[in-house]
SEKOL-824890 format. One record per residue (C-alpha): residue number from 1; residue in one letter; chain; x, y, z. Coordinates in Angstrom, 3 decimals, m for minus. Layout:
BEGIN
+-----+--------+--------+----------+----------+----------+
: num : residu : chaine :       c1 :       c2 :       c3 :
+-----+--------+--------+----------+----------+----------+
: NUM :      A :      A :        X :        Y :        Z :
...
+-----+--------+--------+----------+----------+----------+
This chain:
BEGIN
+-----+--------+--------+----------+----------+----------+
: num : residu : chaine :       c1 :       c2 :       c3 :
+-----+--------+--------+----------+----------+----------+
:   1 :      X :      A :    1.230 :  m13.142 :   23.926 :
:   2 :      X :      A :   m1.832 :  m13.719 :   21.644 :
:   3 :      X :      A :   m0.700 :  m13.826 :   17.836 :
:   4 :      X :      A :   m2.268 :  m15.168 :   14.171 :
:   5 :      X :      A :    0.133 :  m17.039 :   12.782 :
:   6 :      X :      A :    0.242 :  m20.273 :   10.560 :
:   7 :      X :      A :    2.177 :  m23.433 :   10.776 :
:   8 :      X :      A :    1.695 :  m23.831 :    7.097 :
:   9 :      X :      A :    0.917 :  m22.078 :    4.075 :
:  10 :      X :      A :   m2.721 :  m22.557 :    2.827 :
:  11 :      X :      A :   m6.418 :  m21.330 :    2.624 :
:  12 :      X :      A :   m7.928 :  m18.918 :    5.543 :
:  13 :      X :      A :   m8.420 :  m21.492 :    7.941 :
:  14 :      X :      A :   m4.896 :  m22.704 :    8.143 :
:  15 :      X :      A :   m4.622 :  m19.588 :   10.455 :
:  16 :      X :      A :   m4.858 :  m19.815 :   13.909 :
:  17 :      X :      A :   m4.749 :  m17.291 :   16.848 :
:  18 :      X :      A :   m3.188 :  m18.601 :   20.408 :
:  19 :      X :      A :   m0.556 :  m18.013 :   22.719 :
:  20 :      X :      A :    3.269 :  m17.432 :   21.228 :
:  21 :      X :      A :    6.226 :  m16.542 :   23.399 :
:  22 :      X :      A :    7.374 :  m12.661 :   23.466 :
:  23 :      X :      A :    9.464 :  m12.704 :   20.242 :
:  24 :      X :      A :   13.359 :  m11.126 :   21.351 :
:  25 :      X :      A :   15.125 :   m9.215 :   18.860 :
:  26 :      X :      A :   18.632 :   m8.568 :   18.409 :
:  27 :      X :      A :   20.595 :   m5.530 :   19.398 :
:  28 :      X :      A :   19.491 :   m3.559 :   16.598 :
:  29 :      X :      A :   15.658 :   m4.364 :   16.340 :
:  30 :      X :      A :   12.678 :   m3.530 :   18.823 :
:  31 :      X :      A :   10.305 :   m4.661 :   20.508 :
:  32 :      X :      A :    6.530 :   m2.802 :   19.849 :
:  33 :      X :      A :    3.566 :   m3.360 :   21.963 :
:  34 :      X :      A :    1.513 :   m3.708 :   18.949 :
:  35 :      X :      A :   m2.291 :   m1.325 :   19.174 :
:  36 :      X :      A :   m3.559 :   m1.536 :   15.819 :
:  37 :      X :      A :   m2.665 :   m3.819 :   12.413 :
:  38 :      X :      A :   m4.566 :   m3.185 :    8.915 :
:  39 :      X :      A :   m4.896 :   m6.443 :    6.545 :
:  40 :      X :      A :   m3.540 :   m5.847 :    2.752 :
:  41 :      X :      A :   m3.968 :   m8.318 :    0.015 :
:  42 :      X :      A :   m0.985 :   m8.993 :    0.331 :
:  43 :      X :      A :   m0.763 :  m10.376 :    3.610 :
:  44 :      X :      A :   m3.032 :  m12.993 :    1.911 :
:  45 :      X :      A :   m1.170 :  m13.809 :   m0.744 :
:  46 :      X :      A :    1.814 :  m14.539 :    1.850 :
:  47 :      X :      A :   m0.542 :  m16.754 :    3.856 :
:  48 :      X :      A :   m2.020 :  m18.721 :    0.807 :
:  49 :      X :      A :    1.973 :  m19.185 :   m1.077 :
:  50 :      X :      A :    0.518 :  m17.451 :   m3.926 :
:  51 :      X :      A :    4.011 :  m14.698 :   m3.475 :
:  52 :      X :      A :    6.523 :  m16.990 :   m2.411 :
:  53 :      X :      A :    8.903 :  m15.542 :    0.444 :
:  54 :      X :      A :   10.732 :  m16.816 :    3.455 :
:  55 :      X :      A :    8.196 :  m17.638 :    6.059 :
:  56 :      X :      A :    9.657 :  m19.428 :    9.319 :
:  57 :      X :      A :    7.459 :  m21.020 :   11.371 :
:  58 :      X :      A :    5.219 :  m20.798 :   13.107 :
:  59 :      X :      A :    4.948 :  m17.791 :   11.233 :
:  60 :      X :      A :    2.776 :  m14.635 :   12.294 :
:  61 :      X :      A :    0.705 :  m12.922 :    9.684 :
:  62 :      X :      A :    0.427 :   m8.992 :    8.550 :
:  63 :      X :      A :    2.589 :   m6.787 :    7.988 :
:  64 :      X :      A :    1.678 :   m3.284 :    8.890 :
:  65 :      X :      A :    1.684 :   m2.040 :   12.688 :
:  66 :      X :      A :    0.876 :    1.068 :   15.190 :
:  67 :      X :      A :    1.978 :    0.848 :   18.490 :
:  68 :      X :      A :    4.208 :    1.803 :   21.465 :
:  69 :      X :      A :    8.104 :    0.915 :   22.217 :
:  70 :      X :      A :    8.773 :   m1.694 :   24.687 :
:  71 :      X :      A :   12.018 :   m2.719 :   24.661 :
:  72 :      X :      A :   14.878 :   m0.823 :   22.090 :
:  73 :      X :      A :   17.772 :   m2.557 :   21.390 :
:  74 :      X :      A :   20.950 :   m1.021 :   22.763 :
:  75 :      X :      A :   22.064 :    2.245 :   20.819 :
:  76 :      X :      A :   18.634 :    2.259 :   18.662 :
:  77 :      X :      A :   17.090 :    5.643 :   18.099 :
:  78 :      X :      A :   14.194 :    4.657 :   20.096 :
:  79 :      X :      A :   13.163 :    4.687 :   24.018 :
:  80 :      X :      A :   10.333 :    2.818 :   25.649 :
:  81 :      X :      A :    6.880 :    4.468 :   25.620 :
:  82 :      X :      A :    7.758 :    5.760 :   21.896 :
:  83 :      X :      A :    4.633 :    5.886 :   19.798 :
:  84 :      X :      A :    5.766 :    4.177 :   16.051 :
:  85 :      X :      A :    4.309 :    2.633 :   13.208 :
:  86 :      X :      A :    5.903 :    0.098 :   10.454 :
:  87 :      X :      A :    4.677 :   m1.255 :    7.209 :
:  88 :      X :      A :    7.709 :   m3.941 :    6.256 :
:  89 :      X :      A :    7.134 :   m6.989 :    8.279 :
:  90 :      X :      A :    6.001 :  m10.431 :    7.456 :
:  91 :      X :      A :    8.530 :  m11.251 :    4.363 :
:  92 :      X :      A :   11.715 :  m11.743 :    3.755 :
:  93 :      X :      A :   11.620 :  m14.132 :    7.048 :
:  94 :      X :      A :   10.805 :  m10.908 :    9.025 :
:  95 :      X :      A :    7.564 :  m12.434 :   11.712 :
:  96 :      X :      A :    4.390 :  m10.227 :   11.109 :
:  97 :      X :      A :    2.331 :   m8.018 :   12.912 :
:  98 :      X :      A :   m0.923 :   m9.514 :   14.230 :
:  99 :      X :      A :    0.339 :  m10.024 :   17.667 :
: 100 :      X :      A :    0.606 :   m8.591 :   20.954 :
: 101 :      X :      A :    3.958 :   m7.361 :   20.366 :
: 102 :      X :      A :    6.195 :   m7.540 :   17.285 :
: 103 :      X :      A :    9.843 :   m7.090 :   16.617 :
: 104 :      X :      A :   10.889 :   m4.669 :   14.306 :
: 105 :      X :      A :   14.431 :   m3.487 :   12.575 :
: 106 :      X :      A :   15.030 :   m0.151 :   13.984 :
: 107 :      X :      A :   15.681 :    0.755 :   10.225 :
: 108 :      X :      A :   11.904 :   m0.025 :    9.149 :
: 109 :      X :      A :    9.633 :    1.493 :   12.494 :
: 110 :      X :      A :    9.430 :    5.298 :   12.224 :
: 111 :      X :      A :    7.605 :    7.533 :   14.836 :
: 112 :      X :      A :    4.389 :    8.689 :   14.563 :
: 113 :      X :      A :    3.762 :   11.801 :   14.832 :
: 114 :      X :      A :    2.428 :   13.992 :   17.488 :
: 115 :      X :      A :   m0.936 :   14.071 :   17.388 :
: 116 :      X :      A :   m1.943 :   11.444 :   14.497 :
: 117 :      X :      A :   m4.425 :    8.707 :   15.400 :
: 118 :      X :      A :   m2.794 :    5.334 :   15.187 :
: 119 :      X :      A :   m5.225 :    3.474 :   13.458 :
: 120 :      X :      A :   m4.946 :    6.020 :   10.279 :
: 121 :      X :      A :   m1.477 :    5.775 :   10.529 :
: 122 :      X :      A :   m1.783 :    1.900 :   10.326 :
: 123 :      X :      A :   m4.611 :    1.977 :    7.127 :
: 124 :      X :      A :   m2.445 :    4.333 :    5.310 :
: 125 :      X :      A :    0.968 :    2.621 :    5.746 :
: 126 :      X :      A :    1.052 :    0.300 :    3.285 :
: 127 :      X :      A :   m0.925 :    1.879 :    0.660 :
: 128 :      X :      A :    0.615 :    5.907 :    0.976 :
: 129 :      X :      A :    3.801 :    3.998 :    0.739 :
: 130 :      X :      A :    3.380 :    2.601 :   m2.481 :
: 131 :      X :      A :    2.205 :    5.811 :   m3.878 :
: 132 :      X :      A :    5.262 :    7.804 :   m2.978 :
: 133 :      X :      A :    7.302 :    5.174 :   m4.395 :
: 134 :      X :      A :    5.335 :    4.429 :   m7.579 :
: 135 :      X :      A :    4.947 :    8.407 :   m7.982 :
: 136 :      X :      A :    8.846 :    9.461 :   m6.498 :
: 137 :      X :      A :   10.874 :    6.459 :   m6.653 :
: 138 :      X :      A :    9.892 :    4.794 :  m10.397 :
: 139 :      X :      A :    8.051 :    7.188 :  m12.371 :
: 140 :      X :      A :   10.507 :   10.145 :  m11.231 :
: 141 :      X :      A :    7.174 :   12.557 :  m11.287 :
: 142 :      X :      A :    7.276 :   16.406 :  m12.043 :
: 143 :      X :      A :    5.042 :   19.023 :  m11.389 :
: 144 :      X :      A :    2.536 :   20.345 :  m13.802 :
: 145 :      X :      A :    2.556 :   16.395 :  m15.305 :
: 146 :      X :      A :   m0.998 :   15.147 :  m16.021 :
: 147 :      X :      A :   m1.120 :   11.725 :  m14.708 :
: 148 :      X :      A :   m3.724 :    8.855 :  m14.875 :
: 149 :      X :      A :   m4.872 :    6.802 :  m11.757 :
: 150 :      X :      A :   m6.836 :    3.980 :  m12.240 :
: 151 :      X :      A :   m8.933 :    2.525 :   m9.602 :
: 152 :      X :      A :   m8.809 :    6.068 :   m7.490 :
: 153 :      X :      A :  m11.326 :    4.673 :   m5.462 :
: 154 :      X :      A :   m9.462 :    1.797 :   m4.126 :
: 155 :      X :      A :   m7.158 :    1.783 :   m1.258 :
: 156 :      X :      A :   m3.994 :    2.563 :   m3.360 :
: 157 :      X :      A :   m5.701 :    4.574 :   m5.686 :
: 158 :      X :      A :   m6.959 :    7.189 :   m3.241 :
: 159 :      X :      A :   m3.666 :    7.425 :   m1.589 :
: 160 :      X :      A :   m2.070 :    7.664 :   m5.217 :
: 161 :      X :      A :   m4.375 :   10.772 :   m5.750 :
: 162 :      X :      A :   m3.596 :   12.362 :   m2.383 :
: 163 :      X :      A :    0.364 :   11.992 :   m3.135 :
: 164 :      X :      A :   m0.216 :   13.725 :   m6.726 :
: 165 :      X :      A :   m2.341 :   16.340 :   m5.960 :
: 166 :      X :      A :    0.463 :   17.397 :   m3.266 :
: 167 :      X :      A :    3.459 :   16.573 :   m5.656 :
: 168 :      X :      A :    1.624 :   19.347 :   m8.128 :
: 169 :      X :      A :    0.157 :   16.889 :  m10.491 :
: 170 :      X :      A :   m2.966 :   17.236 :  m12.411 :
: 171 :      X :      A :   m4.715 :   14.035 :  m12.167 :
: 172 :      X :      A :   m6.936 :   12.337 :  m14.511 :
: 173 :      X :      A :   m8.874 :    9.309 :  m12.123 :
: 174 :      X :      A :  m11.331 :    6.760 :  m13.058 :
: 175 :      X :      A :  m13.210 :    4.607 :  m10.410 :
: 176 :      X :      A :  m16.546 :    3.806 :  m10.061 :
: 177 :      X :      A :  m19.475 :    6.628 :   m9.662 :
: 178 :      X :      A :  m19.677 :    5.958 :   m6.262 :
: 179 :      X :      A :  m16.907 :    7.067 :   m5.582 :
: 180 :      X :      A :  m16.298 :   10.156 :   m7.817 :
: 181 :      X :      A :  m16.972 :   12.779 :   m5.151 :
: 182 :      X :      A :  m14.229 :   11.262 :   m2.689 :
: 183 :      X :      A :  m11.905 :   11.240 :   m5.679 :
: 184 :      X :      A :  m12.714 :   15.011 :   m6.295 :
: 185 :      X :      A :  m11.979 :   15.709 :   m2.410 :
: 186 :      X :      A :   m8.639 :   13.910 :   m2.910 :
: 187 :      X :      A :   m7.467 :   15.880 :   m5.392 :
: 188 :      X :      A :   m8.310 :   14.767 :   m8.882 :
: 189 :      X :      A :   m9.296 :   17.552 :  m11.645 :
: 190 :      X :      A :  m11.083 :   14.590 :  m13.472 :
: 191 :      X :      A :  m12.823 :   11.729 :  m12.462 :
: 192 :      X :      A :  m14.458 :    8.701 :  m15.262 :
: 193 :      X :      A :  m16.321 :    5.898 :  m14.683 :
: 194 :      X :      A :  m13.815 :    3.001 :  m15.857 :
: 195 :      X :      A :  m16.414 :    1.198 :  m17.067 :
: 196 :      X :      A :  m17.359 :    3.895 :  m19.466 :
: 197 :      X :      A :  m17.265 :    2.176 :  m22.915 :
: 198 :      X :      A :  m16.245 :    5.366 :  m24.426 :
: 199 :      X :      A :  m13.101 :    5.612 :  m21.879 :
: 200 :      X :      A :  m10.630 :    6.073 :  m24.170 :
: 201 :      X :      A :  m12.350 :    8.966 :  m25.851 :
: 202 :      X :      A :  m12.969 :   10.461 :  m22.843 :
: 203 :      X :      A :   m9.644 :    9.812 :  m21.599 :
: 204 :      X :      A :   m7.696 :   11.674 :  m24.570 :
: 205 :      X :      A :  m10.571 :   14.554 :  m24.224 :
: 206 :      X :      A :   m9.293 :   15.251 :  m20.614 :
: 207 :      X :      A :   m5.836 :   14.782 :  m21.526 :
: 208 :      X :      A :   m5.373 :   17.211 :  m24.732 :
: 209 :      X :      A :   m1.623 :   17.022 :  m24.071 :
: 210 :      X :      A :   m1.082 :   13.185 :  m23.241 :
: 211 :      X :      A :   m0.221 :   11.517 :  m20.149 :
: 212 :      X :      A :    2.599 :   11.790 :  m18.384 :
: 213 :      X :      A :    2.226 :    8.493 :  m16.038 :
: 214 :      X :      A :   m0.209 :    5.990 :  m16.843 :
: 215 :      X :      A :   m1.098 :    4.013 :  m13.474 :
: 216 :      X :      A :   m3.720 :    1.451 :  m13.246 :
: 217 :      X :      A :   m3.921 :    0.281 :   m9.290 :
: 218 :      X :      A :   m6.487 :   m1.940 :   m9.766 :
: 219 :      X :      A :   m4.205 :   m4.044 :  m12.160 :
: 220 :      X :      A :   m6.795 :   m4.185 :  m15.286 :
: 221 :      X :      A :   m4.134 :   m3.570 :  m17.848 :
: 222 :      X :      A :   m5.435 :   m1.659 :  m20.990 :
: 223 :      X :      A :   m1.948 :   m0.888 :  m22.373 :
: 224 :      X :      A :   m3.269 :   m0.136 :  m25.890 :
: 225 :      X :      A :   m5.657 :    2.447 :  m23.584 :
: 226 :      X :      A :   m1.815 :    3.334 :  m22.023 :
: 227 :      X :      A :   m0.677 :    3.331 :  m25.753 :
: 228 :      X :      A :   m3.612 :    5.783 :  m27.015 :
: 229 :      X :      A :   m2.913 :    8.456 :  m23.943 :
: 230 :      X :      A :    0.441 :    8.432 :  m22.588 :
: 231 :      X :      A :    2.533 :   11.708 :  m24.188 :
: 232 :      X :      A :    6.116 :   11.096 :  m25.497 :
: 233 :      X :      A :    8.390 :   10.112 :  m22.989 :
: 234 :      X :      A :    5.465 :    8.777 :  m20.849 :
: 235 :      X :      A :    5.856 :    6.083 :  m17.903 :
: 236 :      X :      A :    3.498 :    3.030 :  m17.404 :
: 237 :      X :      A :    3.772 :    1.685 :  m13.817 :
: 238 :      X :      A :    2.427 :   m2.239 :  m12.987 :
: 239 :      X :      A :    1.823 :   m3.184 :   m9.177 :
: 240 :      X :      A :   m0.886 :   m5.104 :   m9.180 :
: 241 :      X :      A :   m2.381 :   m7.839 :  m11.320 :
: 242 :      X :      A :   m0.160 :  m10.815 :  m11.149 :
: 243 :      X :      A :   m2.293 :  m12.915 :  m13.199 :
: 244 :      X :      A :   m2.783 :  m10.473 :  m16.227 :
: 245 :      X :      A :   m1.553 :  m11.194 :  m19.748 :
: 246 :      X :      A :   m2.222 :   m7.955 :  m21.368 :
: 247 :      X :      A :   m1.560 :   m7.490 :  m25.064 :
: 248 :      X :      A :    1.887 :   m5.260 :  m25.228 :
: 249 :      X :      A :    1.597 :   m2.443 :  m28.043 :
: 250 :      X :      A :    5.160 :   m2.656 :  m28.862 :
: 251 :      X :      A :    4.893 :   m0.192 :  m31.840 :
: 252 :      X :      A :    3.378 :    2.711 :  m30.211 :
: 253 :      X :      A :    5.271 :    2.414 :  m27.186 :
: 254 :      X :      A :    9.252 :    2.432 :  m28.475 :
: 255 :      X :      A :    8.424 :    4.731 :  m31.036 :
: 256 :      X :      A :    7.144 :    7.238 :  m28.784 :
: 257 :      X :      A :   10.172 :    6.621 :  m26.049 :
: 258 :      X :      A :    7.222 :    4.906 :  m23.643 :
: 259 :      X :      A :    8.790 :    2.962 :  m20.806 :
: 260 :      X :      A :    6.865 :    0.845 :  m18.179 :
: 261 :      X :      A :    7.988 :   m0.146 :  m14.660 :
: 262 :      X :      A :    6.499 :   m2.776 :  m12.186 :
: 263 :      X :      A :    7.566 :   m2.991 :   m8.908 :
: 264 :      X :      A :    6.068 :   m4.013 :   m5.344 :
: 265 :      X :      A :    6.632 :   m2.305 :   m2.087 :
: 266 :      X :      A :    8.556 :   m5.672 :   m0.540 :
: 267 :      X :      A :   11.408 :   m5.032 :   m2.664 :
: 268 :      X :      A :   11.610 :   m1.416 :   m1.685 :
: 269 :      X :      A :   15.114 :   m0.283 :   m0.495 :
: 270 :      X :      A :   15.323 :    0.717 :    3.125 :
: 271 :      X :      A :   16.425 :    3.855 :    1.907 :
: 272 :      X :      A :   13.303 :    4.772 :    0.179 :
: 273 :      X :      A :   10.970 :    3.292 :    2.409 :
: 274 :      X :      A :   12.262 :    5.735 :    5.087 :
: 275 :      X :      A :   11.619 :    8.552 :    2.462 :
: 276 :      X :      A :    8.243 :    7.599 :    2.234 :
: 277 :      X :      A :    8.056 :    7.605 :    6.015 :
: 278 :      X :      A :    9.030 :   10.571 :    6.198 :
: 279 :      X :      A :    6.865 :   12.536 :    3.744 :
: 280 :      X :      A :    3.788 :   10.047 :    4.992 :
: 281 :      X :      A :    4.279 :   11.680 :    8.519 :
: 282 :      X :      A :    4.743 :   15.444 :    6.946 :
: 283 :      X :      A :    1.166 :   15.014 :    5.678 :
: 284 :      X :      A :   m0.327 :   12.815 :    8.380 :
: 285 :      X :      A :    1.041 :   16.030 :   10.621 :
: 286 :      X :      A :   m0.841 :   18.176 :    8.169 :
: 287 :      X :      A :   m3.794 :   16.217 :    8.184 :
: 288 :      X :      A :   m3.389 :   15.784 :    4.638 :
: 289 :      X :      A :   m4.093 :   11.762 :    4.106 :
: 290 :      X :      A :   m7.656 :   10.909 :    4.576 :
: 291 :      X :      A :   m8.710 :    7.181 :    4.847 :
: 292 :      X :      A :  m11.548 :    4.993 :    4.055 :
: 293 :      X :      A :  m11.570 :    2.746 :    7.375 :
: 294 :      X :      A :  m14.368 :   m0.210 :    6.601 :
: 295 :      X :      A :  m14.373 :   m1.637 :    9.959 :
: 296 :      X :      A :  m12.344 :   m2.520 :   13.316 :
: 297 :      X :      A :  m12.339 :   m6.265 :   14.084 :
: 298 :      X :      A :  m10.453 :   m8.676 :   17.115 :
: 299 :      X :      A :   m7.373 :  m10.615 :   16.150 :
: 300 :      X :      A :   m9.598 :  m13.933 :   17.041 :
: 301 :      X :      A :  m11.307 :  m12.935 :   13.350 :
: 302 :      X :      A :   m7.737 :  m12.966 :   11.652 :
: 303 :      X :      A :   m9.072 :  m15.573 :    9.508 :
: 304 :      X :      A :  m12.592 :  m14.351 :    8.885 :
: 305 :      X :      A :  m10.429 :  m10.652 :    7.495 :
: 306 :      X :      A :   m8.307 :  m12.852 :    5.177 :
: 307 :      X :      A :  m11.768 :  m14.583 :    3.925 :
: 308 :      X :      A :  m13.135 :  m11.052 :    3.145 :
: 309 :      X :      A :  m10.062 :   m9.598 :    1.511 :
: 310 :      X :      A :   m9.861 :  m12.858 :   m1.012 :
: 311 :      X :      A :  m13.900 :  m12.716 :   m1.354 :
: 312 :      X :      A :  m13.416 :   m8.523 :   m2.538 :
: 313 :      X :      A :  m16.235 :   m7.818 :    0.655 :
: 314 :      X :      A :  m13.844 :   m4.937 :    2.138 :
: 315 :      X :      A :  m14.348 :   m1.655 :    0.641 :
: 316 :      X :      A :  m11.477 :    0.154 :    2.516 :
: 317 :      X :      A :   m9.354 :   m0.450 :    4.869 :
: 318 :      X :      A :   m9.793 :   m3.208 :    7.615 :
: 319 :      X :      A :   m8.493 :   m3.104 :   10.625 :
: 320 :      X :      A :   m6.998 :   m5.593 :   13.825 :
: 321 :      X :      A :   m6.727 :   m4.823 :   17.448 :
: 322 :      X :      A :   m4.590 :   m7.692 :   19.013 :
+-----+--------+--------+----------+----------+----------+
């Protein structure tokens, strides 16, 4: 089968796209005729070392997937011809996705849903995911809560928004004024330009009653901006921004019972990842999670995606066909 894979971890070009052998999983994985793969960042940061994690090799890239089942392991809930879609492989020494076919735990591949186009199931995987747990899982949200999502317009962001508006949030976004009227359509009651010197003004002036989540997906960490908003009891979450050092507003923070929680969808618990699943299909079924798709390339440009994702070029999501 044709896969991008590396021998060793490095820059773009260490990847290289050739012929590997049909990968064979045990008696509780599967075998998926892979259609579609989107690229994340942090398929790149896999790739480059940057977030160390078990990579045997030769090791195949990517790590979300839409396809069809070839070959179920005995007693699996699958059967061949099964249309599915994953968004858990290529860590943890689980092989990627940019391949002809892929092995996946039965416990991570879900079924797509009648109906849903494959390649929006594969841009929104990774990044509706991370919403429901950031939203769900960590920042236990309620409904009525005004929340703040930063970067709305990115590929986290928007799904972030989407998620909240259908939790019963009120959502204060920021992104750039480009994309304001997409935020809008998503779902938020307020959208700022983030580069808005007057941000935190504005920010309280939308937000009479405080924050009740605080969520910056681009990873530009303001916390005294957190600090200023957030209402008592408020929750911070951090999931992006590895290199940030951002000044921590201790005062303000314990005094007004303000707690923050980072996590990152790798670490996810089966459990909750099939939770996510689960409510990603409900509104993929409703048509209910829109998607910003930048382009479609071959799996021969593997390397050229990685180059665009690291370069910021991709405004989106940016999608494989193996």
């Amino acid at each position: 089968m044709s896969a991008a894979y590396v021998t060793s971890l490095g820059p773009p070009d260490r990847i290289r796209v050739g012929e590997l052998p049909v990968p064979v999983g045990g008696p509780t994985d599967v075998l998926v005729a892979v259609e579609v793969v989107a690229v994340n960042p942090v398929d790149t940061l896999i790739r480059s070392g940057a977030y160390p994690t078990l990579t045997p090799f030769p090791f195949v890239v990517g790590r979300d997937l839409a396809g069809t089942v070839a070959r179920p392991g005995p007693g699996v809930p699958f059967r061949p011809g099964d249309r599915v879609w994953c968004n858990s492989l290529g860590h943890d020494g689980r092989q990627g996705s940019f391949a002809g076919y892929a092995v996946v735990p039965a416990e991570r591949l879900y079924r797509l849903p009648a109906g849903a186009d494959p390649a929006v199931a594969a841009a929104v995987a990774h990044p509706a995911a991370t919403a429901y747990l950031a939203w769900f899982v960590h920042a236990r949200l309620r409904p009525g809560e005004t929340v703040y999502v930063g970067g709305a317009g990115g590929n986290v962001g928007f799904a972030a928004v989407q998620l909240a508006r259908g939790a019963g949030a009120r959502i204060v976004a920021s992104a750039r004024p480009a994309d304001h009227d997409r935020c809008r359509q998503a779902g938020a009651a307020v959208v700022l330009d983030y580069r808005d010197p007057d941000l935190p003004a504005v920010l309280r002036a939308a937000a009479p009653d405080g924050v009740g989540v605080f969520w910056d997906t681009s990873g530009h960490h303001d916390l005294d901006l957190a600090a200023g908003v957030l209402a008592p009891g408020g929750r911070i979450l951090l999931t992006a921004g590895g290199p940030a050092r951002p000044v921590l507003p201790a005062g303000p923070l314990y005094t007004r019972d303000i707690s923050l929680r980072g996590f990152v969808i790798s670490r996810a618990r089966v459990s909750d990842l099939a939770l996510a699943a689960g409510h990603i299909n409900r509104m993929l079924e409703r048509g209910e999670l829109a998607v910003q798709i930048a382009g479609q390339l071959p799996l021969a440009q593997t390397a050229e995606a990685h180059r665009q994702i690291e370069a910021g070029q991709v405004r989106g999501r940016l999608l494989l066909r193996p």
